[in-house]
Backbone as XML, in Angstrom:
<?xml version="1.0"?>
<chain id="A" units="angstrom">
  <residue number="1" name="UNK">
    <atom name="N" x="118.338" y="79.789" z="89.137"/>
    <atom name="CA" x="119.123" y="79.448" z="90.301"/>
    <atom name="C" x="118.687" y="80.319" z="91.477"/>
  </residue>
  <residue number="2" name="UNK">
    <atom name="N" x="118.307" y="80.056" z="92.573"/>
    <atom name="CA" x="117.853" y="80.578" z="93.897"/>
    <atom name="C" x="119.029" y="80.770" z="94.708"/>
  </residue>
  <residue number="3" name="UNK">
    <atom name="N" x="119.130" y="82.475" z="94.725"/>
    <atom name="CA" x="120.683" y="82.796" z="95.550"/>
    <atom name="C" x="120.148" y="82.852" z="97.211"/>
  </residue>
  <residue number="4" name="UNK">
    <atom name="N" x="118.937" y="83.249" z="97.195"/>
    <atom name="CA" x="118.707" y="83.892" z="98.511"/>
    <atom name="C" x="116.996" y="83.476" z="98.625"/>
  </residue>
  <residue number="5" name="UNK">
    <atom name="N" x="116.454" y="82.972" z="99.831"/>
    <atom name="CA" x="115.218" y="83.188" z="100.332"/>
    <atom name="C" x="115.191" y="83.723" z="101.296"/>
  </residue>
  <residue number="6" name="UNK">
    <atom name="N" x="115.002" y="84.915" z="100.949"/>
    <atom name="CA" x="114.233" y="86.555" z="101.609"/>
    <atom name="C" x="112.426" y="86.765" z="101.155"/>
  </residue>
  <residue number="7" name="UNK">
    <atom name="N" x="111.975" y="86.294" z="102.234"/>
    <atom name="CA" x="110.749" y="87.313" z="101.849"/>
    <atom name="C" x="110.320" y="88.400" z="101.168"/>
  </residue>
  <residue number="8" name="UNK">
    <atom name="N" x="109.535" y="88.723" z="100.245"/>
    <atom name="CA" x="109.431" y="90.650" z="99.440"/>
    <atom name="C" x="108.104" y="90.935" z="99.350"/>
  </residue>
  <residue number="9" name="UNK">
    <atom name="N" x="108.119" y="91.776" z="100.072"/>
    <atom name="CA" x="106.647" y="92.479" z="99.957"/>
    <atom name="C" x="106.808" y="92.883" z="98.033"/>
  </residue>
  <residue number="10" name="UNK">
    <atom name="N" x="105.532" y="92.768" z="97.890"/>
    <atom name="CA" x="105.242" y="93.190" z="96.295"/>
    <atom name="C" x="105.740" y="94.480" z="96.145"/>
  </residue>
  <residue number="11" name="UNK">
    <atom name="N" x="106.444" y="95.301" z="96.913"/>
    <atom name="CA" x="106.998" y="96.651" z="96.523"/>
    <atom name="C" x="107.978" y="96.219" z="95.534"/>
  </residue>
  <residue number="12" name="UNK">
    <atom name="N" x="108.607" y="95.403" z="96.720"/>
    <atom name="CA" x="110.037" y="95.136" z="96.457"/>
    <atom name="C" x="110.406" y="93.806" z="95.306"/>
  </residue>
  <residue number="13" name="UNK">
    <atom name="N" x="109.100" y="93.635" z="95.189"/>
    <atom name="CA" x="109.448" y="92.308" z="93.706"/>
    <atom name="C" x="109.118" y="93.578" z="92.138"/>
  </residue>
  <residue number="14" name="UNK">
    <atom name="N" x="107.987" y="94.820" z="92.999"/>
    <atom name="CA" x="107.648" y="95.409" z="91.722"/>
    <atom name="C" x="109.352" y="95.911" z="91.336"/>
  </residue>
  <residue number="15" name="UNK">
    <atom name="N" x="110.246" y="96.637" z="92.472"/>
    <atom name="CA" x="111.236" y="97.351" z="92.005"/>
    <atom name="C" x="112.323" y="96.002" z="90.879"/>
  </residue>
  <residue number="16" name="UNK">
    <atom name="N" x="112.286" y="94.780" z="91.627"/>
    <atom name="CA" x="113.329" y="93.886" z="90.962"/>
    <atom name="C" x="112.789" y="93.480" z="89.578"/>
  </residue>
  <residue number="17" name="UNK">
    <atom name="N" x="111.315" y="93.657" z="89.296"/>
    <atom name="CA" x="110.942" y="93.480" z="87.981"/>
    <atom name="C" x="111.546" y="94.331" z="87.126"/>
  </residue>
  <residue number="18" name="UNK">
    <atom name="N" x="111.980" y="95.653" z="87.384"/>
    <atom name="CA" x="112.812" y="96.837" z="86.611"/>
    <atom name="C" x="113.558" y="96.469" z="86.091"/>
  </residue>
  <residue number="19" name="UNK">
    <atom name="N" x="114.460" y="95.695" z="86.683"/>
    <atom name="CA" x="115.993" y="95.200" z="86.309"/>
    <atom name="C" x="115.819" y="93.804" z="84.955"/>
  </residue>
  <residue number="20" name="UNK">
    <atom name="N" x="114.914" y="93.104" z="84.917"/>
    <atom name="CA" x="114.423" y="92.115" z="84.155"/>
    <atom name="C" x="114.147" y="92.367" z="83.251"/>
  </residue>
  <residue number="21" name="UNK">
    <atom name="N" x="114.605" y="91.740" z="81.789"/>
    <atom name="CA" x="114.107" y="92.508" z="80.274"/>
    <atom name="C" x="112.905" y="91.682" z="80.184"/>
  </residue>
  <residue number="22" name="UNK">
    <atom name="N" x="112.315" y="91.934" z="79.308"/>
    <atom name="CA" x="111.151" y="91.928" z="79.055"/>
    <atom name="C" x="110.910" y="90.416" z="78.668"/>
  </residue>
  <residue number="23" name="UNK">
    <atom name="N" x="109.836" y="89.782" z="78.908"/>
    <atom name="CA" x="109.558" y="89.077" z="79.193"/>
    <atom name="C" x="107.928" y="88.784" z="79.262"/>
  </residue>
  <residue number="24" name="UNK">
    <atom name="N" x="107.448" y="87.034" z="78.652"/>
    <atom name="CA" x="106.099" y="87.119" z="79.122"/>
    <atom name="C" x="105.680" y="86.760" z="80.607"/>
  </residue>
  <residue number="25" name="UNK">
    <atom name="N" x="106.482" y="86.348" z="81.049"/>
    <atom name="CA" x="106.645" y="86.089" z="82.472"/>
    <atom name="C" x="106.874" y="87.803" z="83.377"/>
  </residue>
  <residue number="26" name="UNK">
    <atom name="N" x="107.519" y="88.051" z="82.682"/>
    <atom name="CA" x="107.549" y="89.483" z="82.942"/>
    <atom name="C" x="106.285" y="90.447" z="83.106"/>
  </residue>
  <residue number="27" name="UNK">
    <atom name="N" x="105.595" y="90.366" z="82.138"/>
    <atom name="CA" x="104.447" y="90.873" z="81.985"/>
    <atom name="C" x="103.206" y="90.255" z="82.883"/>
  </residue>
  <residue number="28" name="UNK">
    <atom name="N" x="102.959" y="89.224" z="82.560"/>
    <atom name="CA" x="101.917" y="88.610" z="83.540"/>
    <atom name="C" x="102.465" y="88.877" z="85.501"/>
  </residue>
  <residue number="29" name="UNK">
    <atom name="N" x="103.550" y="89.094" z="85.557"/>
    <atom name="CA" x="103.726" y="89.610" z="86.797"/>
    <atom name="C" x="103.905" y="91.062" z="87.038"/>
  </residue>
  <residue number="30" name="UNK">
    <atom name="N" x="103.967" y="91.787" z="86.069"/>
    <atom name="CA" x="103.762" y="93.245" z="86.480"/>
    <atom name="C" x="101.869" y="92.706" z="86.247"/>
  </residue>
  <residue number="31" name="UNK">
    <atom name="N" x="101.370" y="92.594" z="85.276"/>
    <atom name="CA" x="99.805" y="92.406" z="85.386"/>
    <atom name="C" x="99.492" y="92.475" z="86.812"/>
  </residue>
  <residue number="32" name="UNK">
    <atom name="N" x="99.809" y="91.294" z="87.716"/>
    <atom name="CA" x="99.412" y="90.599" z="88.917"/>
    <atom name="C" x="99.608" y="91.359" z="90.004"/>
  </residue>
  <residue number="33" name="UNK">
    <atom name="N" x="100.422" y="92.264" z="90.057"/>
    <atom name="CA" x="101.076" y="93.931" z="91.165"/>
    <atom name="C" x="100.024" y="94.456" z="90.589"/>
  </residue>
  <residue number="34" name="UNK">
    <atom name="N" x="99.820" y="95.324" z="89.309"/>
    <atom name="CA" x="99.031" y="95.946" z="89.191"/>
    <atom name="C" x="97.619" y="95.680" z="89.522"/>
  </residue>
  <residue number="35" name="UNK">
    <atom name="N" x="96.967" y="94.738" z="90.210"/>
    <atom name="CA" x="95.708" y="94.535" z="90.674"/>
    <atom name="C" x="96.154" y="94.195" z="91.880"/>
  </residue>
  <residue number="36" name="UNK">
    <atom name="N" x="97.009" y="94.189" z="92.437"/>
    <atom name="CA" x="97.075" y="93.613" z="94.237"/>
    <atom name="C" x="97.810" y="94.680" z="94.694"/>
  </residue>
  <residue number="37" name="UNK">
    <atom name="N" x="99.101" y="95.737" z="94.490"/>
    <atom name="CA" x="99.885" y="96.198" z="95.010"/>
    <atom name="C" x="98.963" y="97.396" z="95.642"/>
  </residue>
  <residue number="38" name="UNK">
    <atom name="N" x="99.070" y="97.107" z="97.492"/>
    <atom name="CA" x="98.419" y="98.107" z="97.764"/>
    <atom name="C" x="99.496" y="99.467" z="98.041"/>
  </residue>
  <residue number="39" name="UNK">
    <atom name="N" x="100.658" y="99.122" z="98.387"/>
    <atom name="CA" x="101.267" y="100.247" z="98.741"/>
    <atom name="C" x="102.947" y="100.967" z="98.213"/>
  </residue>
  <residue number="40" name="UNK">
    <atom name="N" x="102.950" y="101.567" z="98.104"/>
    <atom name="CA" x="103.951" y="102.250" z="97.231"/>
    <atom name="C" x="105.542" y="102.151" z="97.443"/>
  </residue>
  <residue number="41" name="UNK">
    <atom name="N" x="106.465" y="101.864" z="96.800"/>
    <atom name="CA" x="107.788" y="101.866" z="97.419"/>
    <atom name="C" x="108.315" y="102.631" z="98.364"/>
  </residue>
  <residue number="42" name="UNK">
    <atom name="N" x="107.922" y="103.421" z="98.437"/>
    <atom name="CA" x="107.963" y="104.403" z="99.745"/>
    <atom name="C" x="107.622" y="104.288" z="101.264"/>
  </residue>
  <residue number="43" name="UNK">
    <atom name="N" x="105.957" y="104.030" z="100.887"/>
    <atom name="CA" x="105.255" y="103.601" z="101.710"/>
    <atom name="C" x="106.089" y="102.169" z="102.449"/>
  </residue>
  <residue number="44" name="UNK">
    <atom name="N" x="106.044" y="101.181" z="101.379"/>
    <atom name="CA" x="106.270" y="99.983" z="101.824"/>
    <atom name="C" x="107.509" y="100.101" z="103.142"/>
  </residue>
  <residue number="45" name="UNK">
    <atom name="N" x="108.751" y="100.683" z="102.195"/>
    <atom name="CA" x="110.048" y="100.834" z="103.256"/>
    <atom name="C" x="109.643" y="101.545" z="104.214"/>
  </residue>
  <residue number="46" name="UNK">
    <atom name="N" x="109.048" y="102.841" z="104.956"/>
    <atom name="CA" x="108.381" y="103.385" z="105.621"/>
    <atom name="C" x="107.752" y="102.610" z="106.936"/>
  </residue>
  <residue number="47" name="UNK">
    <atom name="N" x="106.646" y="101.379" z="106.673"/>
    <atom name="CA" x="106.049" y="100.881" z="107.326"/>
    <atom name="C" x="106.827" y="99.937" z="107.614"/>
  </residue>
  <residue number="48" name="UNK">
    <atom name="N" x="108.338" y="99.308" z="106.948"/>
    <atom name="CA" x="108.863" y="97.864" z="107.041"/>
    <atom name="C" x="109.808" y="98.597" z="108.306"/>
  </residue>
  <residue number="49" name="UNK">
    <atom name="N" x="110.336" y="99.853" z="108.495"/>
    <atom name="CA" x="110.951" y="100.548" z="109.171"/>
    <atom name="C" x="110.598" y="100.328" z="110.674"/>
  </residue>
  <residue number="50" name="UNK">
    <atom name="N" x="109.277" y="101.397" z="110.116"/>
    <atom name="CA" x="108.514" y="101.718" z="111.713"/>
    <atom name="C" x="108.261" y="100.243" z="112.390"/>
  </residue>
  <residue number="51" name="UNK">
    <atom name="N" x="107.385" y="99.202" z="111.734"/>
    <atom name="CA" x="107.406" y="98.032" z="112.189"/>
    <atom name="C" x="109.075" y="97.285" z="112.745"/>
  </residue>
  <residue number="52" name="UNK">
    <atom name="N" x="109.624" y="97.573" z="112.173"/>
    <atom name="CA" x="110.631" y="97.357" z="112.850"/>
    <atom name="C" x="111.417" y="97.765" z="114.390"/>
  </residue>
  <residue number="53" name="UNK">
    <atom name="N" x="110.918" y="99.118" z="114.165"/>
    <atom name="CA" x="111.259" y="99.846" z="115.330"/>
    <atom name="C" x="110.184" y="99.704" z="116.480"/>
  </residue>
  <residue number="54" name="UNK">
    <atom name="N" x="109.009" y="99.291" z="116.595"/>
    <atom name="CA" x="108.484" y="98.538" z="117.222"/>
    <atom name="C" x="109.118" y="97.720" z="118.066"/>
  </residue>
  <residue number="55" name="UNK">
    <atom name="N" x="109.835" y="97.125" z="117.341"/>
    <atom name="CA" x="111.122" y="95.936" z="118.424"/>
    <atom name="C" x="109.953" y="95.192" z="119.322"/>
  </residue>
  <residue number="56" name="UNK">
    <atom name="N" x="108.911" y="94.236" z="118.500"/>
    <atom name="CA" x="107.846" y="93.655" z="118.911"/>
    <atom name="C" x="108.994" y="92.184" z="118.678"/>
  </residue>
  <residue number="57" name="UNK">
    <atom name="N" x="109.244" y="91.162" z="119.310"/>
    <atom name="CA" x="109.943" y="90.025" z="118.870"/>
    <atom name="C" x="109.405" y="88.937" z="118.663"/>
  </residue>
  <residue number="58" name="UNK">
    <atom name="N" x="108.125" y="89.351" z="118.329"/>
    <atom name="CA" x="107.207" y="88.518" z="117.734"/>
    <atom name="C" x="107.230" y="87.991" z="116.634"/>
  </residue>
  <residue number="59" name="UNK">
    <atom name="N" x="107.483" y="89.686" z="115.543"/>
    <atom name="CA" x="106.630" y="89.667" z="114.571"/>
    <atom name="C" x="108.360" y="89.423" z="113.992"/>
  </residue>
  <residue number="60" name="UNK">
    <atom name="N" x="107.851" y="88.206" z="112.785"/>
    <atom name="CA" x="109.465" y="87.806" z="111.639"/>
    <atom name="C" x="109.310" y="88.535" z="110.586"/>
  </residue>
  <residue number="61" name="UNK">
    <atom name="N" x="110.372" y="88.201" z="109.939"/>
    <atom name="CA" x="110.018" y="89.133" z="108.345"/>
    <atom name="C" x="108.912" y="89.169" z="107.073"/>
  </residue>
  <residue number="62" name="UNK">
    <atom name="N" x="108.797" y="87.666" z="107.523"/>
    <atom name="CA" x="107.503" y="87.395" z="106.956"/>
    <atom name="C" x="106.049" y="88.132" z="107.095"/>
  </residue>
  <residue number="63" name="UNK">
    <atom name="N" x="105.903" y="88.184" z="108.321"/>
    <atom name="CA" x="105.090" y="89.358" z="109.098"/>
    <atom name="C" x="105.080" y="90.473" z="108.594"/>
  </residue>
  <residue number="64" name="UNK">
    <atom name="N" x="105.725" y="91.039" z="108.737"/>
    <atom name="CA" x="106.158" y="92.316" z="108.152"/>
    <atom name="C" x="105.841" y="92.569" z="106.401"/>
  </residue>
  <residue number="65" name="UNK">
    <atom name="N" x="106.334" y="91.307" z="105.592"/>
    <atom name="CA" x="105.599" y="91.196" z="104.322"/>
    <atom name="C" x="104.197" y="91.486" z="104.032"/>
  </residue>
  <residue number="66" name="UNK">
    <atom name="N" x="103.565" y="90.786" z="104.856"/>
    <atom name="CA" x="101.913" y="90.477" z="104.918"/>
    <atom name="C" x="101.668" y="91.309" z="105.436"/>
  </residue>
  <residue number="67" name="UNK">
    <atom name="N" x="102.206" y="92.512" z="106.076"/>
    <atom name="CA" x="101.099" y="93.343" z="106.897"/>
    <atom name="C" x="101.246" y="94.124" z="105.772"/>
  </residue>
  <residue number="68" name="UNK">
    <atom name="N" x="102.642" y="94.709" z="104.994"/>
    <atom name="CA" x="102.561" y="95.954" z="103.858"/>
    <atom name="C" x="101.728" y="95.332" z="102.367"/>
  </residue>
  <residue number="69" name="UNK">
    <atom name="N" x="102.262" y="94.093" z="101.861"/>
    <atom name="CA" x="101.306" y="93.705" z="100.962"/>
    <atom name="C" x="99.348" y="93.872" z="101.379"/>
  </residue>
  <residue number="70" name="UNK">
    <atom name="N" x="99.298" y="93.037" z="102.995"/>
    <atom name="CA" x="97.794" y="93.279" z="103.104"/>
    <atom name="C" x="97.206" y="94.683" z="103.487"/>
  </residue>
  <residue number="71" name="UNK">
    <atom name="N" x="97.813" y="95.466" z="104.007"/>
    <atom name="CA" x="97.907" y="96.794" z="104.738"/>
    <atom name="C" x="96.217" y="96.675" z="105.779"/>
  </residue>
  <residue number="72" name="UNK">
    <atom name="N" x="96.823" y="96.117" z="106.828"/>
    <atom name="CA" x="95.604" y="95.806" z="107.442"/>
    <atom name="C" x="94.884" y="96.751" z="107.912"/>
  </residue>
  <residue number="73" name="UNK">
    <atom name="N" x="93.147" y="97.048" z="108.513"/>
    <atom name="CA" x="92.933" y="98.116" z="108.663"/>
    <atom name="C" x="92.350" y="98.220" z="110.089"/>
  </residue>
  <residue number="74" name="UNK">
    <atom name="N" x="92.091" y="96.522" z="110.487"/>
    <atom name="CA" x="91.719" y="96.408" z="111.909"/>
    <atom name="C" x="91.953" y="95.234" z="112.390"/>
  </residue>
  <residue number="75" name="UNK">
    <atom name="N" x="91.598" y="94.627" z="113.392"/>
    <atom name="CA" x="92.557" y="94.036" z="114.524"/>
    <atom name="C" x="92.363" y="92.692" z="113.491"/>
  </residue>
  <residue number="76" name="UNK">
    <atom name="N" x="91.009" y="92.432" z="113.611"/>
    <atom name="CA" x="90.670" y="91.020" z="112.437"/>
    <atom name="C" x="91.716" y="90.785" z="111.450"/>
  </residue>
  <residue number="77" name="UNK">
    <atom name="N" x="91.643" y="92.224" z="110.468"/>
    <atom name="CA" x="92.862" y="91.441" z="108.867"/>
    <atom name="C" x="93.820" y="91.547" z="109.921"/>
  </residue>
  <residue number="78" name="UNK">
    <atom name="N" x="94.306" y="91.863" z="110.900"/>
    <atom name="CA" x="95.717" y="91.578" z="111.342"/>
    <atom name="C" x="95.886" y="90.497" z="111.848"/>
  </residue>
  <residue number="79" name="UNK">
    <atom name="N" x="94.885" y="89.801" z="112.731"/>
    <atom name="CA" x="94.792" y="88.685" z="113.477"/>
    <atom name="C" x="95.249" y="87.246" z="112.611"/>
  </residue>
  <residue number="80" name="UNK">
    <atom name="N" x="94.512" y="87.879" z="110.948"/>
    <atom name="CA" x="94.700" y="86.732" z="109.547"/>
    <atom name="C" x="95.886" y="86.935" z="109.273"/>
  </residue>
  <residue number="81" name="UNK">
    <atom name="N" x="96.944" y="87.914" z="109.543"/>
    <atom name="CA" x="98.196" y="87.080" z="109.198"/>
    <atom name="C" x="98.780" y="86.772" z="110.562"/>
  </residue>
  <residue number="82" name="UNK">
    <atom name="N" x="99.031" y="86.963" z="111.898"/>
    <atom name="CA" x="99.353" y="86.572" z="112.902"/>
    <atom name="C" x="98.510" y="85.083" z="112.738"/>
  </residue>
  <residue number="83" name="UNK">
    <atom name="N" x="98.240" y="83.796" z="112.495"/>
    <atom name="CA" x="97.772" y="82.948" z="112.947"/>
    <atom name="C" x="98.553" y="82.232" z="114.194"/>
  </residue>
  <residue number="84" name="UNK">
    <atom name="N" x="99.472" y="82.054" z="113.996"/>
    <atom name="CA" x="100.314" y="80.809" z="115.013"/>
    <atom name="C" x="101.088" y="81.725" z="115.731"/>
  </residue>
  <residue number="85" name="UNK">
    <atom name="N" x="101.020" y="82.957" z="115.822"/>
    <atom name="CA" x="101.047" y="83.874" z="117.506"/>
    <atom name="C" x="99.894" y="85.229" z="118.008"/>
  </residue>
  <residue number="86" name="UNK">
    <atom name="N" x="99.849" y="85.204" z="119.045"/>
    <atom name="CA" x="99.055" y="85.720" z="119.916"/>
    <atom name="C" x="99.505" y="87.137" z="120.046"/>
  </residue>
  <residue number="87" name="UNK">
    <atom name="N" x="98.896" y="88.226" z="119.414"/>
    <atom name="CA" x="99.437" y="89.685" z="119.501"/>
    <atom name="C" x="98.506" y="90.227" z="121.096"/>
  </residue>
  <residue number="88" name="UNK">
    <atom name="N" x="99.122" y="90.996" z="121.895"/>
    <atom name="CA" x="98.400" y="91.513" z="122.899"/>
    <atom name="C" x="97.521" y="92.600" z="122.286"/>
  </residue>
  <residue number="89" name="UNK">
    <atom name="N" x="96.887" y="93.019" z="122.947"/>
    <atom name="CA" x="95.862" y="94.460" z="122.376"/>
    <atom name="C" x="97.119" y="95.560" z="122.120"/>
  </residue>
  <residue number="90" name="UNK">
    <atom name="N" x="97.751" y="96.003" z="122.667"/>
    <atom name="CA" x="98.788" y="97.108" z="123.141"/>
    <atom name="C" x="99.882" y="96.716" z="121.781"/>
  </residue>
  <residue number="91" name="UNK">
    <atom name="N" x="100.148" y="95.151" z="120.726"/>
    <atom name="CA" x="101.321" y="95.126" z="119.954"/>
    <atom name="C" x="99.805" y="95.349" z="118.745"/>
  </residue>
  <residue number="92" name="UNK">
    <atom name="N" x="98.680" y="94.848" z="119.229"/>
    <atom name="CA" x="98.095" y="95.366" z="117.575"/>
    <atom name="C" x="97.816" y="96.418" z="117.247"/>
  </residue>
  <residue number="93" name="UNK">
    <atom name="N" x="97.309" y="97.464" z="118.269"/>
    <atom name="CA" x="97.264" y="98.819" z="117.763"/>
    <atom name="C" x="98.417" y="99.098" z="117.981"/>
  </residue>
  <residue number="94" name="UNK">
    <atom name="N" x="99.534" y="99.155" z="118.393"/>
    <atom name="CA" x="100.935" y="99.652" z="117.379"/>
    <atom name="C" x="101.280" y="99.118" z="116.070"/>
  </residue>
  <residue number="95" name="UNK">
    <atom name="N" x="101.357" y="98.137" z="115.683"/>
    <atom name="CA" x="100.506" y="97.540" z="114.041"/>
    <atom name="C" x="100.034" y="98.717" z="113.514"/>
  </residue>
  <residue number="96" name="UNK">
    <atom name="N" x="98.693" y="98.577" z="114.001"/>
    <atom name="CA" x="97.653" y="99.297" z="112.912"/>
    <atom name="C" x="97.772" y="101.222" z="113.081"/>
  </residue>
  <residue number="97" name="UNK">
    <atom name="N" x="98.321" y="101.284" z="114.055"/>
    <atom name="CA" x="98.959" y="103.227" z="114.053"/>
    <atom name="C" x="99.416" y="103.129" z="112.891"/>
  </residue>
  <residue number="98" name="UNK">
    <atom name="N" x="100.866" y="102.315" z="112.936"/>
    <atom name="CA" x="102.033" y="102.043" z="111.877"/>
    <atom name="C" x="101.114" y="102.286" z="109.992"/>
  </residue>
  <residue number="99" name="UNK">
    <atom name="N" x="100.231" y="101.459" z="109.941"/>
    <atom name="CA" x="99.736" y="101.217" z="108.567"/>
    <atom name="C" x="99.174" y="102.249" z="108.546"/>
  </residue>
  <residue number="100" name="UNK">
    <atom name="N" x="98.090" y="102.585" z="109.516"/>
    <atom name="CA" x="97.299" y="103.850" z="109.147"/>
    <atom name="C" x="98.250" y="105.277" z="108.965"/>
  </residue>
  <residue number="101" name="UNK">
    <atom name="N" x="98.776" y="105.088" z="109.526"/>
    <atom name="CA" x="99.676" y="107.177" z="109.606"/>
    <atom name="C" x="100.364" y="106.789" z="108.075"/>
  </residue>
  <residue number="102" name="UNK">
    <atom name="N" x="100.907" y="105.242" z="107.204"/>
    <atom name="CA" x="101.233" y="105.250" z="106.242"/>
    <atom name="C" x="100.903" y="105.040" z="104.963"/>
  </residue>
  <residue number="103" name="UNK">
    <atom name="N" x="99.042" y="105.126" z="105.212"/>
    <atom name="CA" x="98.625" y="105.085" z="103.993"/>
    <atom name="C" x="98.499" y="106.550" z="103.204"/>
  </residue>
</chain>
C-alpha cells in the first residue's frame, strides 16, 4: 500500500531498509545501494539542508534527490539533472560549493 510519494535520495531508502526484516527483496536492494550509494547519511542530510538554504526556487525535491544520489562534480553532471530548467552560472556554482565542501 503507497502512504506517501516523497522522493528519497538512496540515503534515506538505505536508513528505511533497517526497519524491514529480512527479505530477498531486501537483500537485492541493500546489494543495489551498495554499488551506487555515493554519499553517507550524514552527508546526504547535510547537502539536502544547505541546498535548501540556497532558497534557489528552482530547484524541487526531486532535484535535490539527484544532486545527493549523483553528487555532481561540474556544471555538465549538474546540467543532466536540471534538464527542463535553466540554472544561471551564479545558482550552479552554489550547487557545486554545496557538494564539494560535502564530500
Amino acid at each position: 500500500m503507497i502512504i506517501d510519494r516523497t522522493p528519497l535520495n538512496m540515503s534515506e531508502v538505505e536508513e528505511i531498509l533497517k526497519d524491514i526484516p529480512e527479505s530477498e527483496k531486501k537483500l537485492e536492494s541493500e546489494e543495489y545501494l551498495k554499488k551506487f550509494l555515493k554519499a553517507k547519511p550524514s552527508q546526504a542530510k547535510k547537502i539536502k539542508k544547505e541546498v535548501e538554504e540556497l532558497d534557489i526556487l528552482k530547484i524541487k525535491r526531486e532535484h535535490i534527490v539527484k544532486i545527493i544520489d549523483l553528487m555532481p562534480e561540474d556544471a555538465s553532471d549538474l546540467n543532466k539533472i536540471f534538464i527542463d530548467i535553466g540554472l544561471t552560472e551564479d545558482e550552479t556554482n552554489k550547487i557545486l560549493d554545496v557538494v564539494k565542501n560535502n564530500k
